[in-house]
HTML snippet that shows the backbone in 3Dmol.js (N, CA, C, O; Angstrom):
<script src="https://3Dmol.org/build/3Dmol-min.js"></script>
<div id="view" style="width:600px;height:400px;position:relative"></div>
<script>
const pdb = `
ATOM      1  N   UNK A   1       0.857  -1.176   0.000  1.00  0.00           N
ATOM      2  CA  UNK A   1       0.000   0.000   0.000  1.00  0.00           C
ATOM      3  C   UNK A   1       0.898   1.233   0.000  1.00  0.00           C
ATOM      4  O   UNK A   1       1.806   1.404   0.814  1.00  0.00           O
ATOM      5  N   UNK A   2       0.518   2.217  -1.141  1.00  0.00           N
ATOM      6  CA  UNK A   2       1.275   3.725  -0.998  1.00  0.00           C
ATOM      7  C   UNK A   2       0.828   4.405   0.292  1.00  0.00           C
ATOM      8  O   UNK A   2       0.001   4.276   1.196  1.00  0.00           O
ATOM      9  N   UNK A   3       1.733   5.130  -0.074  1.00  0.00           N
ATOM     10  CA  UNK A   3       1.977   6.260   1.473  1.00  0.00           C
ATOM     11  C   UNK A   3       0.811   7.076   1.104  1.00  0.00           C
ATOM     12  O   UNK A   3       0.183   7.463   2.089  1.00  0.00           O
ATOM     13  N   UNK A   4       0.300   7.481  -0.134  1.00  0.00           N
ATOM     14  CA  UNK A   4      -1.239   8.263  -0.568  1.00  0.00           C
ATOM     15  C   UNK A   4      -2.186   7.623   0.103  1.00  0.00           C
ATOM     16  O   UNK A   4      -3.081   8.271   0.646  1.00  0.00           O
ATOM     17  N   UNK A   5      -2.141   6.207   0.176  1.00  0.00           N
ATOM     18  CA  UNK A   5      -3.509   5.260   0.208  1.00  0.00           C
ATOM     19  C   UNK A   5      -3.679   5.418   1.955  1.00  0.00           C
ATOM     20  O   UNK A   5      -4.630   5.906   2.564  1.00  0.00           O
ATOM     21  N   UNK A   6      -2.352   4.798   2.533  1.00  0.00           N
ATOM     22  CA  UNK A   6      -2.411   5.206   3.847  1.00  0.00           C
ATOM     23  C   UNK A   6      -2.983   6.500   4.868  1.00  0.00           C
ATOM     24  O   UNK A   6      -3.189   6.345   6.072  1.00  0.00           O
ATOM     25  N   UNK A   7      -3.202   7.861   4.089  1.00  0.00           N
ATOM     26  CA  UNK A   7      -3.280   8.891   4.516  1.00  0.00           C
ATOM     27  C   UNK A   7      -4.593   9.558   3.806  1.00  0.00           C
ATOM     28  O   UNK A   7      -4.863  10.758   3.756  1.00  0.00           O
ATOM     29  N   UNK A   8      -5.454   8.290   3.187  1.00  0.00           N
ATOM     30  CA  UNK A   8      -6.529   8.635   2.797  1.00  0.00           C
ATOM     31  C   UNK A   8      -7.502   8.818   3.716  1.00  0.00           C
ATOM     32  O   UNK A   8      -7.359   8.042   4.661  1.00  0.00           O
ATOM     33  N   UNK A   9      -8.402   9.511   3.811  1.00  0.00           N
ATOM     34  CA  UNK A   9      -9.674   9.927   4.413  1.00  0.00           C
ATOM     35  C   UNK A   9     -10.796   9.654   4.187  1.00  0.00           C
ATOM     36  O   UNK A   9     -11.462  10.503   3.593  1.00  0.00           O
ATOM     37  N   UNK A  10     -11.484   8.263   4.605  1.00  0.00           N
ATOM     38  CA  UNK A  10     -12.616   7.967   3.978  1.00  0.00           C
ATOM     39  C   UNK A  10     -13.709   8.762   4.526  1.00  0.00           C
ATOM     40  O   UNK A  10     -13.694   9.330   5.618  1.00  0.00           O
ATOM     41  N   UNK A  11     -14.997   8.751   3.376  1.00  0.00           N
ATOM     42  CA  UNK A  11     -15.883   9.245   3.954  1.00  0.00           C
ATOM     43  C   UNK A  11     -17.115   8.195   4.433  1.00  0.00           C
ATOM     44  O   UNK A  11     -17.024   7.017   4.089  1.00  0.00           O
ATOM     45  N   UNK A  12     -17.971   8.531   5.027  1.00  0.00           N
ATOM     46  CA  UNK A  12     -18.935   7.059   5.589  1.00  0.00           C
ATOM     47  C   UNK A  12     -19.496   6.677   4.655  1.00  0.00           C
ATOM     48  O   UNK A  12     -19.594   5.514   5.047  1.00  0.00           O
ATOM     49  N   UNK A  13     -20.110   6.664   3.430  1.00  0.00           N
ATOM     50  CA  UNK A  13     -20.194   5.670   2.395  1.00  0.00           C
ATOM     51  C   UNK A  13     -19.076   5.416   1.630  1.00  0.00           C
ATOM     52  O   UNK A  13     -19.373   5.192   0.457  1.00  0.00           O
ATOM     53  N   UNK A  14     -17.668   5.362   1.918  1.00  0.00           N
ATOM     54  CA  UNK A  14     -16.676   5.090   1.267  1.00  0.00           C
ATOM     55  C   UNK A  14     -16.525   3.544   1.772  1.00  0.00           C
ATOM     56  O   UNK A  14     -16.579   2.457   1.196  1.00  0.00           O
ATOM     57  N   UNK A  15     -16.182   4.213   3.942  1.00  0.00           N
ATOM     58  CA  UNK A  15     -15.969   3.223   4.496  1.00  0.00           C
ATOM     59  C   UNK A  15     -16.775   2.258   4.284  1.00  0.00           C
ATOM     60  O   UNK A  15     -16.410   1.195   3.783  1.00  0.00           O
ATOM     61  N   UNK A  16     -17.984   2.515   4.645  1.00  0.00           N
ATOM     62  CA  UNK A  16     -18.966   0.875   4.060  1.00  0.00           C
ATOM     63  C   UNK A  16     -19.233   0.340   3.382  1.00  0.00           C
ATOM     64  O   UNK A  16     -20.089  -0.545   3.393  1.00  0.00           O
ATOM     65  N   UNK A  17     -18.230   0.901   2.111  1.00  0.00           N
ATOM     66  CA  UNK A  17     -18.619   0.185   0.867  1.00  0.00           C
ATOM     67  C   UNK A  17     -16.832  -0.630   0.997  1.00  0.00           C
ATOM     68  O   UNK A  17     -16.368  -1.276   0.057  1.00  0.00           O
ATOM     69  N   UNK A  18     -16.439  -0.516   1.680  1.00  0.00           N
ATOM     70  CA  UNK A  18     -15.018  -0.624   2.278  1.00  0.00           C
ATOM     71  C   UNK A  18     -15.486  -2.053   3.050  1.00  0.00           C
ATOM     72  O   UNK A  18     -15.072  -3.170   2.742  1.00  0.00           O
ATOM     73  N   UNK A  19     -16.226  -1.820   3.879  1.00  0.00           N
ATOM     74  CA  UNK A  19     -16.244  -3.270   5.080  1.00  0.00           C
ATOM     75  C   UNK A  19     -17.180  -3.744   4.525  1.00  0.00           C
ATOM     76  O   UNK A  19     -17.216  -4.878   5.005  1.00  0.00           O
ATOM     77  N   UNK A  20     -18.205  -3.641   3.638  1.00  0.00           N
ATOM     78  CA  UNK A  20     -19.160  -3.987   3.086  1.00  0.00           C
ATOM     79  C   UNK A  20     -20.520  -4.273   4.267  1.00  0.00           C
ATOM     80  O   UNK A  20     -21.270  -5.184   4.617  1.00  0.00           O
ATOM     81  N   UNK A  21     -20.280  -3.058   4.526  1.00  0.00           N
ATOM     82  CA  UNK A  21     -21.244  -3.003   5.645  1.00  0.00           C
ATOM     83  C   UNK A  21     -22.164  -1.796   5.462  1.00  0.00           C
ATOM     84  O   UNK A  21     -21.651  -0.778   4.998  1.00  0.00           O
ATOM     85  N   UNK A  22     -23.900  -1.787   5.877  1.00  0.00           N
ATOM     86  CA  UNK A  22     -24.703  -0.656   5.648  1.00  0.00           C
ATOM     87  C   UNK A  22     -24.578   0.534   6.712  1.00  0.00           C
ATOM     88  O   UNK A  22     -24.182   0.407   7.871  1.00  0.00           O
ATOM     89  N   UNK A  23     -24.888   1.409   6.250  1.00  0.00           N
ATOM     90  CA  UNK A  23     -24.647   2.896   7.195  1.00  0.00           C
ATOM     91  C   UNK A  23     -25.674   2.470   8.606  1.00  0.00           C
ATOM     92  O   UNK A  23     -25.266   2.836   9.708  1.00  0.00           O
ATOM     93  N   UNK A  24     -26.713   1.861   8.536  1.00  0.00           N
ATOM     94  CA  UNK A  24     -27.146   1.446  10.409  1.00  0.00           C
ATOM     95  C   UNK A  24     -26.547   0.716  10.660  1.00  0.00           C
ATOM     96  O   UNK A  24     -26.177   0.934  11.814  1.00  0.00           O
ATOM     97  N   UNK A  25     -25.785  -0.871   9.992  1.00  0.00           N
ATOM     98  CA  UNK A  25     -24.577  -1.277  10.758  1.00  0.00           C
ATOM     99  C   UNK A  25     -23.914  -0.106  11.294  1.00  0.00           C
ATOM    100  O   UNK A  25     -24.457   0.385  12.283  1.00  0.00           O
ATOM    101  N   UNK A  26     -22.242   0.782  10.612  1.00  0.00           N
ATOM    102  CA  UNK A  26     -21.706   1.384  10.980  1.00  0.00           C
ATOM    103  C   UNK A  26     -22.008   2.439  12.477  1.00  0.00           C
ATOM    104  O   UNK A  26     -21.145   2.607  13.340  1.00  0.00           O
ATOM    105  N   UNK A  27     -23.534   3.119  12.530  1.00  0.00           N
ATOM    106  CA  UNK A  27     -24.017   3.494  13.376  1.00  0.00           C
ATOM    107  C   UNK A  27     -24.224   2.587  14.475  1.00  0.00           C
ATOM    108  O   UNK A  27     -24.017   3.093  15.578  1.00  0.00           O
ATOM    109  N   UNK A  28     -24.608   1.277  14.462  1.00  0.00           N
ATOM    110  CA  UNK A  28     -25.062   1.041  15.295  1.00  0.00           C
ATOM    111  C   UNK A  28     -23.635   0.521  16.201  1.00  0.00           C
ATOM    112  O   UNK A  28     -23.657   0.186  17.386  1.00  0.00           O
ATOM    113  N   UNK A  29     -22.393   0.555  15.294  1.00  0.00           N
ATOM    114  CA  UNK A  29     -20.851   0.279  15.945  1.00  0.00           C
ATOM    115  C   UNK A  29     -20.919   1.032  16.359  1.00  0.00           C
ATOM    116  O   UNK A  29     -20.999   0.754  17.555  1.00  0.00           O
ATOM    117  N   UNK A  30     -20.986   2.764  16.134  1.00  0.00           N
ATOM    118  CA  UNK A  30     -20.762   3.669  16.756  1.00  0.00           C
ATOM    119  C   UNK A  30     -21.087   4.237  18.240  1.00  0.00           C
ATOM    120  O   UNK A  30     -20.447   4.900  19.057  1.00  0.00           O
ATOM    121  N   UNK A  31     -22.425   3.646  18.202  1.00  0.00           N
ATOM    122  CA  UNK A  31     -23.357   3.741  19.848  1.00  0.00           C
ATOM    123  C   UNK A  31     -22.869   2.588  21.184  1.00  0.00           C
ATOM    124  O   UNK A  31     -22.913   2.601  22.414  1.00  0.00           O
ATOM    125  N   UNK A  32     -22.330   1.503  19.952  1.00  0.00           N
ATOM    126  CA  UNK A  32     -21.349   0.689  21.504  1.00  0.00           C
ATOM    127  C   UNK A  32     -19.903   0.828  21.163  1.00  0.00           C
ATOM    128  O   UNK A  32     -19.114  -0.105  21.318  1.00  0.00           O
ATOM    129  N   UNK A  33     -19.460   2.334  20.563  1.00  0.00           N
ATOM    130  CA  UNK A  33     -17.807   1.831  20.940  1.00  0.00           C
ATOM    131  C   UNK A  33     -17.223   0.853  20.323  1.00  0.00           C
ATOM    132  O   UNK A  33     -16.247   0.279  20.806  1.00  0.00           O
ATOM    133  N   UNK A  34     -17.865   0.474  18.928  1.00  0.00           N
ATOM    134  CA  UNK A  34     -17.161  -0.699  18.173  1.00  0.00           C
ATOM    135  C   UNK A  34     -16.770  -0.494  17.069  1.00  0.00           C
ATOM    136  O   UNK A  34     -16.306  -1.451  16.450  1.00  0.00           O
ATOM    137  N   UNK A  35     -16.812   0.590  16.551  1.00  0.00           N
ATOM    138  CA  UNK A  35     -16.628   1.347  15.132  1.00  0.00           C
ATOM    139  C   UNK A  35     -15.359   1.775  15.092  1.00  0.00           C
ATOM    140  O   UNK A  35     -14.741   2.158  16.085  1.00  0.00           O
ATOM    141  N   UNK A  36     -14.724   1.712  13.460  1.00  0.00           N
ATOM    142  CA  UNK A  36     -13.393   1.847  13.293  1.00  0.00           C
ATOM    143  C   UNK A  36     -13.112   3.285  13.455  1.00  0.00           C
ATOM    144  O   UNK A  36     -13.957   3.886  12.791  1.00  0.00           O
ATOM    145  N   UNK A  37     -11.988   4.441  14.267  1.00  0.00           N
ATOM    146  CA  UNK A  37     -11.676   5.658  14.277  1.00  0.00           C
ATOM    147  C   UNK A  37     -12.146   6.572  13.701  1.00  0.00           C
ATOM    148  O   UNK A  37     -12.134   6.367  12.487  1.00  0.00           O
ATOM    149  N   UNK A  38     -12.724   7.854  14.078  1.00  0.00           N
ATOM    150  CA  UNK A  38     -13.061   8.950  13.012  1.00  0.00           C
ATOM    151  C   UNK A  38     -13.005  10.066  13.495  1.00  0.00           C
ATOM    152  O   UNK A  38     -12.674   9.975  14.677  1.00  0.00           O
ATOM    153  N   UNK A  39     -13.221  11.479  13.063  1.00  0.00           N
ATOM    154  CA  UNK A  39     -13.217  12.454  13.670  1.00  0.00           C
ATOM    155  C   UNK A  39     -14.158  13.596  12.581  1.00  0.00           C
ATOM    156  O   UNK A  39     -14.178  13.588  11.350  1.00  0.00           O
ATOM    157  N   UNK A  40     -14.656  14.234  13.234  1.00  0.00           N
ATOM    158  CA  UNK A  40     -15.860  15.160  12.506  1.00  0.00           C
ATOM    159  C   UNK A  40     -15.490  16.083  11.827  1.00  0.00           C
ATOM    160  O   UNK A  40     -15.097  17.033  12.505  1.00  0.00           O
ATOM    161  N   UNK A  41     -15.425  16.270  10.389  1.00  0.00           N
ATOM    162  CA  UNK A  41     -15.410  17.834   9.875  1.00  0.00           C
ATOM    163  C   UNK A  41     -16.394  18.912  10.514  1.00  0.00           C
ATOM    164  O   UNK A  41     -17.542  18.766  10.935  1.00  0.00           O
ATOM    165  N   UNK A  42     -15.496  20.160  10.447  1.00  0.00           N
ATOM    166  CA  UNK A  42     -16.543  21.146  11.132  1.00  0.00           C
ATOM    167  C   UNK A  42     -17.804  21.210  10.467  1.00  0.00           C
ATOM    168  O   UNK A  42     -18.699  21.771  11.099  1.00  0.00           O
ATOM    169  N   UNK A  43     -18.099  20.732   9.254  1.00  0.00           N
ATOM    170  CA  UNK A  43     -19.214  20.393   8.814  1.00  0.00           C
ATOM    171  C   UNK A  43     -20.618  19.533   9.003  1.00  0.00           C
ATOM    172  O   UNK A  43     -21.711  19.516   8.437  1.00  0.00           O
ATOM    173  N   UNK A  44     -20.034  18.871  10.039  1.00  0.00           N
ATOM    174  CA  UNK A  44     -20.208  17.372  10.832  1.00  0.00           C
ATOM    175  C   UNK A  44     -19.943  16.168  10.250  1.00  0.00           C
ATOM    176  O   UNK A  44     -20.121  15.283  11.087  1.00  0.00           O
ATOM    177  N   UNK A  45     -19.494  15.601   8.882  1.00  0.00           N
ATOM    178  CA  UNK A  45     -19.004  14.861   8.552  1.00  0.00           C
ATOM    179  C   UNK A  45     -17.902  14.121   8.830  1.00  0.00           C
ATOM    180  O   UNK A  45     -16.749  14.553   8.820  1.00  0.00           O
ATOM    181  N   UNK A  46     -18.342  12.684   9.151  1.00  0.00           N
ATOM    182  CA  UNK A  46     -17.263  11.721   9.666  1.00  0.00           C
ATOM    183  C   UNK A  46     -16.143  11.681   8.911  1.00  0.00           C
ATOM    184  O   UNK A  46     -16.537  11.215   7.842  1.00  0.00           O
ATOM    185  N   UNK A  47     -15.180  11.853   8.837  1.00  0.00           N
ATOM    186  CA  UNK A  47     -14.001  10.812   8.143  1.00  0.00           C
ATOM    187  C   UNK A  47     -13.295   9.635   8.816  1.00  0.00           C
ATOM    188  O   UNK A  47     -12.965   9.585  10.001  1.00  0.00           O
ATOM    189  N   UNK A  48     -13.156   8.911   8.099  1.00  0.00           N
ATOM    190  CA  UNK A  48     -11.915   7.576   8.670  1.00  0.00           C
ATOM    191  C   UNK A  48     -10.876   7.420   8.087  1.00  0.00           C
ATOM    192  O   UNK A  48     -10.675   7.072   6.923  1.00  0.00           O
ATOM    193  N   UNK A  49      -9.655   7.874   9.509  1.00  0.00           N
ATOM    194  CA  UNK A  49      -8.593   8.053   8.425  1.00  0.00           C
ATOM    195  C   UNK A  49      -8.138   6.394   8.208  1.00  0.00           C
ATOM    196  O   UNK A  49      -8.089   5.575   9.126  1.00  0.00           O
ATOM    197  N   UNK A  50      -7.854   6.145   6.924  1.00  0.00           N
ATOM    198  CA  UNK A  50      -6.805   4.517   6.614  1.00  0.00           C
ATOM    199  C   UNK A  50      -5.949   3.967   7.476  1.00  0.00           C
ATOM    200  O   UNK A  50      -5.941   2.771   7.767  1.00  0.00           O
ATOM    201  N   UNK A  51      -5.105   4.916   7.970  1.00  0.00           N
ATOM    202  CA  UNK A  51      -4.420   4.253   8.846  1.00  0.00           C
ATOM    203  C   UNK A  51      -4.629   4.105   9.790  1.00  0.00           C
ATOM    204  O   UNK A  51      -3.805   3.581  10.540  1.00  0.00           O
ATOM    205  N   UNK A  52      -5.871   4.511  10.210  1.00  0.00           N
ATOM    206  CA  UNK A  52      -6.724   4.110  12.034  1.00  0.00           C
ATOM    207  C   UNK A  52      -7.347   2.502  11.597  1.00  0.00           C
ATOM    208  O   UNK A  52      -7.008   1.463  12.165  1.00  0.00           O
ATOM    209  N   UNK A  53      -8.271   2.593  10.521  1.00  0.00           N
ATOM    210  CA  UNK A  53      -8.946   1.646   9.887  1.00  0.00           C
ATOM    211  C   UNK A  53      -8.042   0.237   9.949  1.00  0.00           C
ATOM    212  O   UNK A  53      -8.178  -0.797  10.602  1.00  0.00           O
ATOM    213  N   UNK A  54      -7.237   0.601   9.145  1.00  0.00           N
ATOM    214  CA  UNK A  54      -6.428  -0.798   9.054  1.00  0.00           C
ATOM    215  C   UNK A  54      -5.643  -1.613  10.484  1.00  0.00           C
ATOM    216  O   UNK A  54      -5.321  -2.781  10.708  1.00  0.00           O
ATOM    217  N   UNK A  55      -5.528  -0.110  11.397  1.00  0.00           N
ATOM    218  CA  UNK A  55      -5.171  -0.680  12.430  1.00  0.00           C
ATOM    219  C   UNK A  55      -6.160  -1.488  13.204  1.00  0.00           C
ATOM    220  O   UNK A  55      -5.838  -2.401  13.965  1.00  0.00           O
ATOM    221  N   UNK A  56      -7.573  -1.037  12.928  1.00  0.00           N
ATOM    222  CA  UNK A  56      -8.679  -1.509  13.804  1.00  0.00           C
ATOM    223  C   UNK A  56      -9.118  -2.917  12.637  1.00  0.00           C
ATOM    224  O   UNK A  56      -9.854  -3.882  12.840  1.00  0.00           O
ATOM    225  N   UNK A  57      -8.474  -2.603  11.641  1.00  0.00           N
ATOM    226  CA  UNK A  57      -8.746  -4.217  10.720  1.00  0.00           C
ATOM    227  C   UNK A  57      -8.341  -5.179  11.738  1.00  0.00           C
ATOM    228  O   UNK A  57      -9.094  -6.043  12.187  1.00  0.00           O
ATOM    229  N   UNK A  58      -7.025  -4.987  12.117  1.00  0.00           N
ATOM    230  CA  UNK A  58      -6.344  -5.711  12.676  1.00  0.00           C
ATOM    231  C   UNK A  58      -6.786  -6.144  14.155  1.00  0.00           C
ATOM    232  O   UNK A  58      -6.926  -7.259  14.657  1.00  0.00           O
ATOM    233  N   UNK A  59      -6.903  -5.242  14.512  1.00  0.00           N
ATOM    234  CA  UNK A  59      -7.598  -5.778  15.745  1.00  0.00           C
ATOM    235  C   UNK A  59      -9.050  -6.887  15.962  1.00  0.00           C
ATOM    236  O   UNK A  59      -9.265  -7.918  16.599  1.00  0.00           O
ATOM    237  N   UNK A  60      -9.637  -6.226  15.275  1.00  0.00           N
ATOM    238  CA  UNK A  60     -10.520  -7.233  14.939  1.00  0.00           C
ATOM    239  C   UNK A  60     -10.232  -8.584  14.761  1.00  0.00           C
ATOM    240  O   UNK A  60     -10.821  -9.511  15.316  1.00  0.00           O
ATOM    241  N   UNK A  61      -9.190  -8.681  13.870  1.00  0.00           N
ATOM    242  CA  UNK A  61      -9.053 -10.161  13.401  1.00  0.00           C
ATOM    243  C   UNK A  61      -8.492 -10.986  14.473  1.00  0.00           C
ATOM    244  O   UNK A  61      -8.654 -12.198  14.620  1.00  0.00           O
ATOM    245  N   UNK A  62      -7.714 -10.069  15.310  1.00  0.00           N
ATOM    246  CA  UNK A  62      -6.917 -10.315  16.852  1.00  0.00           C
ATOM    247  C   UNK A  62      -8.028 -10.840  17.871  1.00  0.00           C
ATOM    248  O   UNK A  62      -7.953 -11.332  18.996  1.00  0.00           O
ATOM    249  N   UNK A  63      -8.898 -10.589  17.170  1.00  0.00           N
ATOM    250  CA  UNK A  63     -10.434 -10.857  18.531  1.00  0.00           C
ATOM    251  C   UNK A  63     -10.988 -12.514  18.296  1.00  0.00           C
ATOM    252  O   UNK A  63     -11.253 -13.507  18.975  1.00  0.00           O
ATOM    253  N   UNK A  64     -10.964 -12.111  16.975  1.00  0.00           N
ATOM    254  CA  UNK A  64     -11.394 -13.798  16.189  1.00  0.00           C
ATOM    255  C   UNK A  64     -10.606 -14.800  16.353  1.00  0.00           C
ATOM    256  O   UNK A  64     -11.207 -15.863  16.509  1.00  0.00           O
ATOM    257  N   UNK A  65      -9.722 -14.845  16.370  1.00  0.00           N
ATOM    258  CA  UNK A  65      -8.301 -15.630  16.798  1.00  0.00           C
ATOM    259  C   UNK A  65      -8.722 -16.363  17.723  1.00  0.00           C
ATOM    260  O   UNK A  65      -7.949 -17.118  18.313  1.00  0.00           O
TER     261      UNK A  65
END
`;
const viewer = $3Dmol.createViewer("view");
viewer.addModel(pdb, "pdb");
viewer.setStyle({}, {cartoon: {color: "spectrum"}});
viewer.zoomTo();
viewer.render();
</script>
């Protein structure tokens, strides 16, 4: 993976088309604390940055184990 891809900024239908997951999934991670990193544009729009994501890929899979 490039150093671009890493420092990408998804937006919430990016990400879920990413985990292949629907926007009330993603929400409903969000209300217990299970959702991958994000932080709000002053706009209120979520982003997820890649390199939080992939870290929380990982974790995940660390759970399944």
């Amino acid at each position: 993976m490039d150093h671009d891809t890493f420092d990408q900024l998804l937006s919430t239908p990016e990400l879920c088309a990413y985990l292949k997951i629907t926007r009330d999934t993603l929400y409903e991670w969000r209300e217990i604390n299970a959702a991958p990193p994000a932080f709000k544009l002053p706009n209120g729009h979520l982003r997820f940055p890649m390199a939080d994501l992939l870290d929380w890929i990982a974790k995940q899979r660390g759970r399944a184990a």
